[in-house]
C-alpha positions as CSV (number, residue, x, y, z in Angstrom):
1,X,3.1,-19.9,9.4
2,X,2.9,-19.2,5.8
3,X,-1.3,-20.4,3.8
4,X,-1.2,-21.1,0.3
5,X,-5.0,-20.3,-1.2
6,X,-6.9,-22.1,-3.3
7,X,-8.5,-20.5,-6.2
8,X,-12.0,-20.2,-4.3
9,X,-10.1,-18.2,-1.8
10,X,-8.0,-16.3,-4.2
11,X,-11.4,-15.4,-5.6
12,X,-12.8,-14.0,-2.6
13,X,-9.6,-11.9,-2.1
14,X,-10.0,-10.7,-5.9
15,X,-13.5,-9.3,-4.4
16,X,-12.1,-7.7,-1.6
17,X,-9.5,-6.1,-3.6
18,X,-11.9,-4.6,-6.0
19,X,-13.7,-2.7,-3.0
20,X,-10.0,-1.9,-2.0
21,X,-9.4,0.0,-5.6
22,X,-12.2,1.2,-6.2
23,X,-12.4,3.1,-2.6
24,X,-9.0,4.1,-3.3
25,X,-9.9,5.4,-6.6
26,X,-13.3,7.4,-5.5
27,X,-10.4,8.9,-2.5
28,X,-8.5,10.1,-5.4
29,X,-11.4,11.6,-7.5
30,X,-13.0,13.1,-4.7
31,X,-9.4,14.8,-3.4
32,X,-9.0,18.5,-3.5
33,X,-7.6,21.5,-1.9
34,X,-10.0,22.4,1.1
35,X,-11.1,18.7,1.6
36,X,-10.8,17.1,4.7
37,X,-9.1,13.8,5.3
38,X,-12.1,12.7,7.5
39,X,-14.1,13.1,4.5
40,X,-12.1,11.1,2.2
41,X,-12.7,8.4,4.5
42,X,-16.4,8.6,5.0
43,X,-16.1,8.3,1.5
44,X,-14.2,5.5,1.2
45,X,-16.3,3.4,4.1
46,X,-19.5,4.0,1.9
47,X,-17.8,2.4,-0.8
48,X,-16.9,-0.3,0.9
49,X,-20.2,-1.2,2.7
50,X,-22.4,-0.4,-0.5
51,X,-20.4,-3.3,-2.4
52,X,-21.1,-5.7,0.6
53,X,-17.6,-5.4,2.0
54,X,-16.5,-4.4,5.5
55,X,-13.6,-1.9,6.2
56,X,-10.2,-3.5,7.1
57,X,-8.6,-1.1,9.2
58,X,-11.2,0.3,11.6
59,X,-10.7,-1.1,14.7
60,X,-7.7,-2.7,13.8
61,X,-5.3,-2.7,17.2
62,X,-7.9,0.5,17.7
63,X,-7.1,2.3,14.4
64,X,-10.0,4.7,14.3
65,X,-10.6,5.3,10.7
66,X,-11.7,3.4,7.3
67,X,-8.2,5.0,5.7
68,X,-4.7,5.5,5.8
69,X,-4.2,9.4,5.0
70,X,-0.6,10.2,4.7
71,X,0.6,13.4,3.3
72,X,3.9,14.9,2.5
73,X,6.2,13.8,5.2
74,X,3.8,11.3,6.4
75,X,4.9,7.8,5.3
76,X,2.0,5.6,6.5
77,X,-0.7,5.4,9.0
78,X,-1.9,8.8,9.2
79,X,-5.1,9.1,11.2
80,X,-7.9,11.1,8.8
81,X,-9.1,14.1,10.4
82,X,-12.0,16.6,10.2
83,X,-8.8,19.0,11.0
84,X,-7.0,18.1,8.3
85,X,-7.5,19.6,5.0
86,X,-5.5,18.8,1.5
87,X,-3.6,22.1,0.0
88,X,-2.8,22.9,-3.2
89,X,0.6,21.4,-3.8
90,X,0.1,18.0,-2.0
91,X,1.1,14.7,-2.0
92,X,-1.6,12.2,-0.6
93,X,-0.8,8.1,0.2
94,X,-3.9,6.5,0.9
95,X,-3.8,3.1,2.5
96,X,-7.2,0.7,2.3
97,X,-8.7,-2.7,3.6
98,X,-11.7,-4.3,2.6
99,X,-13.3,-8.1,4.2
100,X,-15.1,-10.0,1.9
101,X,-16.5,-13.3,3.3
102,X,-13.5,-13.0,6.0
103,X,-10.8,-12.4,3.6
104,X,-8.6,-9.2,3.1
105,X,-7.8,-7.0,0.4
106,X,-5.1,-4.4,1.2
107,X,-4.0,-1.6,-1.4
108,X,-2.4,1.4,-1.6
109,X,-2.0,5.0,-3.8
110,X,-0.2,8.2,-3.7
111,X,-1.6,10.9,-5.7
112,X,-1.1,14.9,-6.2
113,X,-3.3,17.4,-4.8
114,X,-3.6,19.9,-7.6
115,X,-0.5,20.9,-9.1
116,X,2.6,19.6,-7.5
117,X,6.6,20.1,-7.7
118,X,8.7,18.5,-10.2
119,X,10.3,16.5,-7.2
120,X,7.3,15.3,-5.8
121,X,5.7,13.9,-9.1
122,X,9.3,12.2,-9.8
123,X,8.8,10.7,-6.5
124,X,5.1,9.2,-6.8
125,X,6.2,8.2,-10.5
126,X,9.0,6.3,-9.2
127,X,7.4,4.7,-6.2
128,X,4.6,3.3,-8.2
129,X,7.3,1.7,-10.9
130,X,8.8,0.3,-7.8
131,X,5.7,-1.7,-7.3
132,X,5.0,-2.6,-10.7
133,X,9.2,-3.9,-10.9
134,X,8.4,-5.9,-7.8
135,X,5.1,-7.5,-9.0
136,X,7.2,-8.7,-12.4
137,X,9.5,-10.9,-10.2
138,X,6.6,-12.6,-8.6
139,X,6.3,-16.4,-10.3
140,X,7.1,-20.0,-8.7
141,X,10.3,-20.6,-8.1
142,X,11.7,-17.0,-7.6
143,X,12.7,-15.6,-4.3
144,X,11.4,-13.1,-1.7
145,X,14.5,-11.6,-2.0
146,X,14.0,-10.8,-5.7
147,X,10.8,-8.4,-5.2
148,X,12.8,-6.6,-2.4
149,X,15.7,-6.0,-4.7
150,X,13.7,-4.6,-7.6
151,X,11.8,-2.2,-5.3
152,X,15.3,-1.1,-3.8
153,X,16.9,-1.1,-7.6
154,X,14.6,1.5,-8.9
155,X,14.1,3.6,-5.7
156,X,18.1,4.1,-5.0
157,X,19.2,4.4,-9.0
158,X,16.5,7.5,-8.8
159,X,17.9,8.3,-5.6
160,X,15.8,8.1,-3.3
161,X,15.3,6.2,-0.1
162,X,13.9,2.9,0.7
163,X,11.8,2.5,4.6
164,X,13.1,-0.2,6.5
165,X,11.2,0.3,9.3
166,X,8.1,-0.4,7.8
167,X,7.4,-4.2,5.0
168,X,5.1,-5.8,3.2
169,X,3.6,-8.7,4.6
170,X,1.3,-12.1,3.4
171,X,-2.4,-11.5,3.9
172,X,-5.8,-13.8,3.6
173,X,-7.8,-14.3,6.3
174,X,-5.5,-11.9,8.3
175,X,-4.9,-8.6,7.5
176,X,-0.7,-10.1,7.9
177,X,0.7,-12.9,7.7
178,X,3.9,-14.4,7.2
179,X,5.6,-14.0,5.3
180,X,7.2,-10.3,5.7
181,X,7.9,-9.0,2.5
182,X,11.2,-6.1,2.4
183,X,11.6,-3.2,0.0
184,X,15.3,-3.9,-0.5
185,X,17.2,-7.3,-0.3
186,X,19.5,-9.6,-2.3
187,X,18.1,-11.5,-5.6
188,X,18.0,-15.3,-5.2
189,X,17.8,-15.1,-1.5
190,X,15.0,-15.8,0.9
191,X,11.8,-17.5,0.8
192,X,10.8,-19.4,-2.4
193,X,7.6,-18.2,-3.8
194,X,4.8,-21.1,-5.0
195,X,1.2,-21.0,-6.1
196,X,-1.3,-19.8,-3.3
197,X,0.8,-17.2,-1.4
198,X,-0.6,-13.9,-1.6
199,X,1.4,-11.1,-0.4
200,X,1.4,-7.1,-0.2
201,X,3.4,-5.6,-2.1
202,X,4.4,-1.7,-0.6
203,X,7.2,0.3,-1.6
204,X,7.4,3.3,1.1
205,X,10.2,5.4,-0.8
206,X,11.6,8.8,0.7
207,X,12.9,12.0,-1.3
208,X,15.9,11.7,1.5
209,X,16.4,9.6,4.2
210,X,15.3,6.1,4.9
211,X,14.4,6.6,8.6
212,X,11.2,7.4,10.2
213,X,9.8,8.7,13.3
214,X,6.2,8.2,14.9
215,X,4.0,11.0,16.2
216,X,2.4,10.9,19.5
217,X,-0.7,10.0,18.2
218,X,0.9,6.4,18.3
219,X,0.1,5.8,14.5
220,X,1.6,8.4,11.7
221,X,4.7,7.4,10.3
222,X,6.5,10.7,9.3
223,X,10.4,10.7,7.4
224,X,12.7,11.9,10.4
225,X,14.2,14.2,8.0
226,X,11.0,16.0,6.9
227,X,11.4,15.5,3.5
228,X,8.4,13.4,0.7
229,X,7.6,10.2,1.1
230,X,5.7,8.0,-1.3
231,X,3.8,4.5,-1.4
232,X,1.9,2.3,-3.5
233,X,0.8,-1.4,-2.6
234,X,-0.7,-4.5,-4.4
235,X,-2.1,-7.2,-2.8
236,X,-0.3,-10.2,-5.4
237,X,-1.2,-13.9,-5.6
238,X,1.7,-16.5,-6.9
239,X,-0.3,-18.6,-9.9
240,X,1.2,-21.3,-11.8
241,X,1.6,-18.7,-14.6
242,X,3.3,-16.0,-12.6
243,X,1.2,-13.5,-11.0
244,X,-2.2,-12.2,-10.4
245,X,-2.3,-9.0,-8.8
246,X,-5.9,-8.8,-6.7
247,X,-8.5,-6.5,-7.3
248,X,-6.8,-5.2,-10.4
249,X,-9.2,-4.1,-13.2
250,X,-6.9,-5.3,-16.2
């Protein structure tokens, strides 16, 4: 079942959001080589609490952890880990949830750790302007299918790979909700967008293949070829405008 918001909800998701980013941008301050994953999310946490929010994703289906810490080959849902520690050379996607007054923000980054190949900037360069194409066809009237096909426009003309495995998704008082939102797709096809939805946003792109494989640990997404993976996410509200995208200092 798809829930349209009204602007006092939409509001309380613009709240959650900002904890979301600003978490996500404290992560990305804080990150450098010798740093532990674990303590990029005790970070994050204390954000989150301080500004009266609760994390998202701890406890969630008994994810242990505050954060998302993916690096290199990891696509998504990597576990942070006092075992784990961030080298020179880098890539980091860093997945976040905030409650506010029982509604979700959801957000996500991919940053460098210290100085990083030519490749692997090209790829978080790329992933991010897949987000921001995909958030430019959000407006009433236009079509799930459009935000999919931008993402999978700019990731494949660069050539690189777009996850299938893994989609966006609607959230508000649930972390997801209907509807699922695709990386790739056909424009003028699927679900017509009106005012109220909010939905996530994530571009997952890969320096090679498209396909994924999990790790025992149940959770970490890694690229079955081994090769970089990317993502970025927005949590976007539908306005009679065009689009708000939550949590977004403008």
């Amino acid at each position: 079942m798809i829930f349209l918001k009204s602007n006092d909800e939409l509001r309380f998701m613009d709240q959650a959001n900002r904890l979301v980013h600003r978490a996500l941008q404290a992560s990305r301050e804080a990150a450098k080589p010798g740093m532990t994953t674990a303590e990029l999310d005790a970070l994050a946490e204390r954000v989150i609490t301080d500004g009266g929010g609760q994390p998202a994703f701890k406890g969630y289906h008994g994810f242990p952890a505050t954060l998302c810490t993916s690096i290199n080959d990891e696509i998504v849902h990597g576990i942070p880990s006092p075992n784990v520690r961030l080298k020179e050379g880098d890539i980091l996607s860093v997945d976040c949830g905030a409650i506010v007054h029982g509604y979700y923000g959801d957000a996500a980054i991919t940053f460098p750790i210290g100085r990083v190949s030519s490749k692997a900037q090209r790829l978080i360069e790329v992933t991010k302007m897949c987000l921001e194409d995909a958030v430019e066809q959000v407006k009433p009237g236009a079509h799930l299918g459009d935000v999919g096909a931008a993402v999978q426009r700019r990731a494949e003309e660069a050539g690189f790979g777009v996850v299938r495995d893994f989609v966006g998704h609607g959230v508000g008082r649930a972390l997801h909700e209907d509807p699922q939102v695709p990386n790739y797709g056909k424009p003028g096809h699927g679900l017509v967008l009106k005012p109220g939805l909010v939905i996530a946003i994530e571009p997952m792109i890969t320096e090679g293949s498209w396909q994924v494989r999990i790790d025992r640990d149940g959770w970490t997404a890694r690229t079955e070829d081994g090769k970089l993976a990317a993502h970025f996410e927005y949590s976007v509200a539908v306005t009679e405008q065009g689009h708000w995208v939550l949590g977004r200092e403008e």
